[in-house]
Z-matrix of the N, CA and C atoms (Angstrom, degrees):
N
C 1 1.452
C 2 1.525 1 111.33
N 3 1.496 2 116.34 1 -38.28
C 4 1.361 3 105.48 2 161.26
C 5 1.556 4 143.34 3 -56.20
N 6 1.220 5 100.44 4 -32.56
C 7 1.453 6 115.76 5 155.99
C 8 1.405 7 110.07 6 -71.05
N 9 1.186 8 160.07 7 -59.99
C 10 1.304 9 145.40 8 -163.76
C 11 1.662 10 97.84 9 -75.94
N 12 1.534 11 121.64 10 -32.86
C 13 1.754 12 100.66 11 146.07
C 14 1.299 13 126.88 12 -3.78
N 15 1.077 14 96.12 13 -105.99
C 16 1.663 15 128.28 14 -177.77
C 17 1.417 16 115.28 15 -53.90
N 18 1.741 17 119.31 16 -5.11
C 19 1.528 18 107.60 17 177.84
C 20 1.529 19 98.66 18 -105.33
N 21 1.845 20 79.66 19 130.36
C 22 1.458 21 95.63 20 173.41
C 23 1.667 22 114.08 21 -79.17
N 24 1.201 23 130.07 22 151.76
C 25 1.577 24 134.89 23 -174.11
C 26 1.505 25 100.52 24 -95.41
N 27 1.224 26 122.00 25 145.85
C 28 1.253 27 124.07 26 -172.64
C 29 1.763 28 93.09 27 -94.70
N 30 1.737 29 99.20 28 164.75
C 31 1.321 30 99.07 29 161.34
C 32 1.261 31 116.78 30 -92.19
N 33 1.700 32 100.31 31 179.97
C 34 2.069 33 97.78 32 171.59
C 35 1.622 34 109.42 33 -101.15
N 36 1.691 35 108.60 34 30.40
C 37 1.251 36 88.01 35 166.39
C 38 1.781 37 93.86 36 -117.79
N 39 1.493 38 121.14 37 -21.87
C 40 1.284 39 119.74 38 149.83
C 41 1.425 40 125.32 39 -36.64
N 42 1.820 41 118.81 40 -49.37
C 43 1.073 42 91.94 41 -178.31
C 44 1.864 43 114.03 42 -82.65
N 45 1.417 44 97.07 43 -15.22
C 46 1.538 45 86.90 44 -166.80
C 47 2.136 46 113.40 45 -69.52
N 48 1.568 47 86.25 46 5.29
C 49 1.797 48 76.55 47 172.06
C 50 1.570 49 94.23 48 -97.73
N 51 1.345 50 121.55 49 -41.44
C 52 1.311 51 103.02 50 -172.98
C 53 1.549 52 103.33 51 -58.12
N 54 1.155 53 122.91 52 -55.72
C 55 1.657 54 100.29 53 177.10
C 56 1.369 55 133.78 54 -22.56
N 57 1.326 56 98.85 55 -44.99
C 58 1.440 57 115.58 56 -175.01
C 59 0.984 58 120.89 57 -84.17
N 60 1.286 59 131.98 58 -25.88
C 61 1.624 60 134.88 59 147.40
C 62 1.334 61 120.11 60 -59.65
N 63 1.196 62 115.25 61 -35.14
C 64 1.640 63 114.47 62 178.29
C 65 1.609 64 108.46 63 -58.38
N 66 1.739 65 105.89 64 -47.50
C 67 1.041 66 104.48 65 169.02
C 68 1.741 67 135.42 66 -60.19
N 69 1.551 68 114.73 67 -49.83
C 70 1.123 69 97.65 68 175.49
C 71 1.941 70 109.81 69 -73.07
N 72 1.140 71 120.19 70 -21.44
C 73 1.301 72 105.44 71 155.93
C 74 1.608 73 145.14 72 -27.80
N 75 1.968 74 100.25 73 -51.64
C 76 1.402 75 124.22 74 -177.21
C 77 1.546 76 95.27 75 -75.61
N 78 1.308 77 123.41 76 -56.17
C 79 1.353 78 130.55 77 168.93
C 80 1.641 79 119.57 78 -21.75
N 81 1.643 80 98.55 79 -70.30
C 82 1.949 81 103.04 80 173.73
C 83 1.508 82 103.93 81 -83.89
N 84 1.384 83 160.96 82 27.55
C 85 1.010 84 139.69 83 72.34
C 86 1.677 85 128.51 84 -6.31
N 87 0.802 86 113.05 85 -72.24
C 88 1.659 87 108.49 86 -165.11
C 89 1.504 88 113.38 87 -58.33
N 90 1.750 89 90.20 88 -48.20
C 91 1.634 90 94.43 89 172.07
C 92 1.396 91 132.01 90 -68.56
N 93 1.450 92 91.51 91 -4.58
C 94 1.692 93 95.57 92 164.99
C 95 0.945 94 126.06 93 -109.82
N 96 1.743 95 115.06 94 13.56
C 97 1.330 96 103.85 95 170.97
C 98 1.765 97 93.13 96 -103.36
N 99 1.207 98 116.13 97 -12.04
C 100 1.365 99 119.41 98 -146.54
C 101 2.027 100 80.44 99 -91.22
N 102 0.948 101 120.76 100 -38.85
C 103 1.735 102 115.60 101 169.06
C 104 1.295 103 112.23 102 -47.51
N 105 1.939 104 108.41 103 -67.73
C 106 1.505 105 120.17 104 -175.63
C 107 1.786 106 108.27 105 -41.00
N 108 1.491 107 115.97 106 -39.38
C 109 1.186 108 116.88 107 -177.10
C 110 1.434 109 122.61 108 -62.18
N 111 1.678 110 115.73 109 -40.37
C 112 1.313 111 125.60 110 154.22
C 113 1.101 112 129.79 111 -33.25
N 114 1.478 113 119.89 112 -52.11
C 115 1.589 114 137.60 113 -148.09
C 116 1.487 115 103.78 114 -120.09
N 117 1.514 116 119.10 115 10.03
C 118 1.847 117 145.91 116 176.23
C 119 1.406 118 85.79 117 -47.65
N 120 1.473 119 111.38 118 -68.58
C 121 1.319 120 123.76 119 -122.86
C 122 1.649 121 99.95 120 -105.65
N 123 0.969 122 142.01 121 -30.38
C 124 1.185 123 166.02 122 154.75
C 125 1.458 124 103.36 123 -8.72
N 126 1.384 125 108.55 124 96.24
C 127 1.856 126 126.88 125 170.28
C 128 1.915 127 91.54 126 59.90
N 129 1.189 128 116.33 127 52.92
C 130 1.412 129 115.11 128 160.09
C 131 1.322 130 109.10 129 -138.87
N 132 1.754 131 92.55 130 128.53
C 133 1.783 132 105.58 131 -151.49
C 134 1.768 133 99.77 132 -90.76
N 135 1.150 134 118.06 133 -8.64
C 136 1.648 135 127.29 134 -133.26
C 137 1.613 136 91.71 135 -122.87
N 138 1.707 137 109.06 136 106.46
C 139 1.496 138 118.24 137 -178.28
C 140 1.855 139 105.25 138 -64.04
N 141 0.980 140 134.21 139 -23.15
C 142 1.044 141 166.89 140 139.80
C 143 1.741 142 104.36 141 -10.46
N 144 1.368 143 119.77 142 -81.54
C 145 1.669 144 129.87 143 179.48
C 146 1.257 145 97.08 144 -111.91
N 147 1.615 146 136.16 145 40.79
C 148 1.276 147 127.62 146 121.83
C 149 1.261 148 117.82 147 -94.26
N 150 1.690 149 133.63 148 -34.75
C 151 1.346 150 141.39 149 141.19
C 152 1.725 151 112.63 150 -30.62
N 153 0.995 152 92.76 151 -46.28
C 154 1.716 153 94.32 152 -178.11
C 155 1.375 154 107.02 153 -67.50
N 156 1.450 155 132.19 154 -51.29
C 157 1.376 156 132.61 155 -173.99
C 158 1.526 157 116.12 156 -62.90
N 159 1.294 158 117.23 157 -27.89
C 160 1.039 159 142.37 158 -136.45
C 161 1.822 160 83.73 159 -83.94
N 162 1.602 161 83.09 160 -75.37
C 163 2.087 162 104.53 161 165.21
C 164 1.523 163 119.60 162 -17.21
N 165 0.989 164 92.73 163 -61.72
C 166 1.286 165 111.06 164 -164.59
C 167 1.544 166 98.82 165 -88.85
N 168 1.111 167 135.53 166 -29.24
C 169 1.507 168 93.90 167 174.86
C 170 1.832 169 107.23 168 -106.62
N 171 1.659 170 118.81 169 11.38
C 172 1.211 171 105.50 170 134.62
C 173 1.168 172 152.45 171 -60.95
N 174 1.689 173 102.68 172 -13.18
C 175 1.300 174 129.96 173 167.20
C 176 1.212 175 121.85 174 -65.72
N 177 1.323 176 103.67 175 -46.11
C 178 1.634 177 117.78 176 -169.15
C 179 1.547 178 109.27 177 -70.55
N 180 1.673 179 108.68 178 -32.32
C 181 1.690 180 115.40 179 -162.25
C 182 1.465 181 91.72 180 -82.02
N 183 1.348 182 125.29 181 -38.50
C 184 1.407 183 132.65 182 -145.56
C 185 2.166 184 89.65 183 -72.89
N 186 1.394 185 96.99 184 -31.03
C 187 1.420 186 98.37 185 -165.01
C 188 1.608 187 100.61 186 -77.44
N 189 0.991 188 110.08 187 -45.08
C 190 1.621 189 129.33 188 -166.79
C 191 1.684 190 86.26 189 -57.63
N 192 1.504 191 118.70 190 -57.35
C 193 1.612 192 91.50 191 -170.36
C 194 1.638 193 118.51 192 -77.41
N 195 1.592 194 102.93 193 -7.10
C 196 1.625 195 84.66 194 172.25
C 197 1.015 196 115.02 195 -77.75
N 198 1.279 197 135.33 196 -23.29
C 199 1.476 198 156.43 197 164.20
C 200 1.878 199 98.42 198 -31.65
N 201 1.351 200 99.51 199 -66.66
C 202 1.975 201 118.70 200 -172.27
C 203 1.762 202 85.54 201 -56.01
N 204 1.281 203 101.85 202 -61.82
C 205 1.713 204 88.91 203 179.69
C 206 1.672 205 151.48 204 -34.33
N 207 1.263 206 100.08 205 -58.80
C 208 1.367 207 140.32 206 161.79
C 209 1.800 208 93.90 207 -39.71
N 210 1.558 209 103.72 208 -74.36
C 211 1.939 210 121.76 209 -173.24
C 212 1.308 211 85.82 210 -39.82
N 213 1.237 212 115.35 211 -64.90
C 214 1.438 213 114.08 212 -149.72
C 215 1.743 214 126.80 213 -71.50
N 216 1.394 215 95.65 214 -13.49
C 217 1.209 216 104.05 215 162.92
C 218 1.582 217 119.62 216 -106.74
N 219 1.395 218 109.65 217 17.31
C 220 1.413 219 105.22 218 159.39
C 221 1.510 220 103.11 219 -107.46
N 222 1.336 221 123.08 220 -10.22
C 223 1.517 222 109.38 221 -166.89
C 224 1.486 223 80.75 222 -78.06
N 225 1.373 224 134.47 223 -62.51
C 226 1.674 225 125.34 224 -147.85
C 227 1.507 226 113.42 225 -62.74
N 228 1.618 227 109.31 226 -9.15
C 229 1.782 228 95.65 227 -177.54
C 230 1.835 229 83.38 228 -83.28
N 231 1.379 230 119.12 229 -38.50
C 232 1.783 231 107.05 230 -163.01
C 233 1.573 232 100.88 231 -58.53
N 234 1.324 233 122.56 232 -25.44
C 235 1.777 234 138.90 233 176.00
C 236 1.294 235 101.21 234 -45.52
N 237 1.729 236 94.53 235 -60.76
C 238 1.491 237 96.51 236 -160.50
C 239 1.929 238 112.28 237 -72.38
N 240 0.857 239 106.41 238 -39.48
C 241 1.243 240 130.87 239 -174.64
C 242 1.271 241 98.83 240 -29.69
N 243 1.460 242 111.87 241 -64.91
C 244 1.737 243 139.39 242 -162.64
C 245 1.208 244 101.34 243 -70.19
N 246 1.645 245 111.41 244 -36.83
C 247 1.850 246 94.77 245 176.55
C 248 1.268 247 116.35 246 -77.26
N 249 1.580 248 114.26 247 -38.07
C 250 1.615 249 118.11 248 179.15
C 251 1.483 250 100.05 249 -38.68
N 252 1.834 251 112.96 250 -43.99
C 253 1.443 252 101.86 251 -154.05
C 254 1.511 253 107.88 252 -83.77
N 255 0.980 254 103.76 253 -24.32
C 256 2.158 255 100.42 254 170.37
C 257 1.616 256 109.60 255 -86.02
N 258 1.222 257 121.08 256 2.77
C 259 1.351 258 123.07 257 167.23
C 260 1.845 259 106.41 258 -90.43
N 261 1.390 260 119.46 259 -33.89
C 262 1.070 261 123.97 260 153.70
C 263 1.340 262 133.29 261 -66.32
């Protein structure tokens, strides 16, 4: 109880910017991996560290959408939440 003291509650216009930053965040993410992916290969002679680039920024995308995932399944319980509560 002392801890829920001291926690302050956010608003919903607080969260709705963080939403919205997360989003255009996830957004310039992609496009920067989706450039880096372009410009991988670029004057590299060596099948070797094009396999390597390749890895690795399947790595990077693969994370980025569990990342979108994860968000996205926390935005719809705060969704749901808000309708339960104007349905109440």
């Amino acid at each position: 109880s002392h801890i829920m003291s001291e926690y302050v509650r956010m608003t919903d216009t607080e969260r709705d910017q963080i939403d919205q930053d997360a989003q255009v965040f996830m957004r310039t993410c992609a496009d920067a991996i989706h450039q880096l992916r372009t410009e991988a290969h670029k004057g590299v002679q060596s099948a070797q560290v094009k396999e390597h680039r390749t890895a690795v920024l399947d790595f990077i995308e693969d994370y980025l959408k569990r990342v979108c995932k994860l968000y996205s399944e926390q935005r719809a319980i705060r969704v749901k939440q808000v309708i339960d509560k104007k349905r109440l």
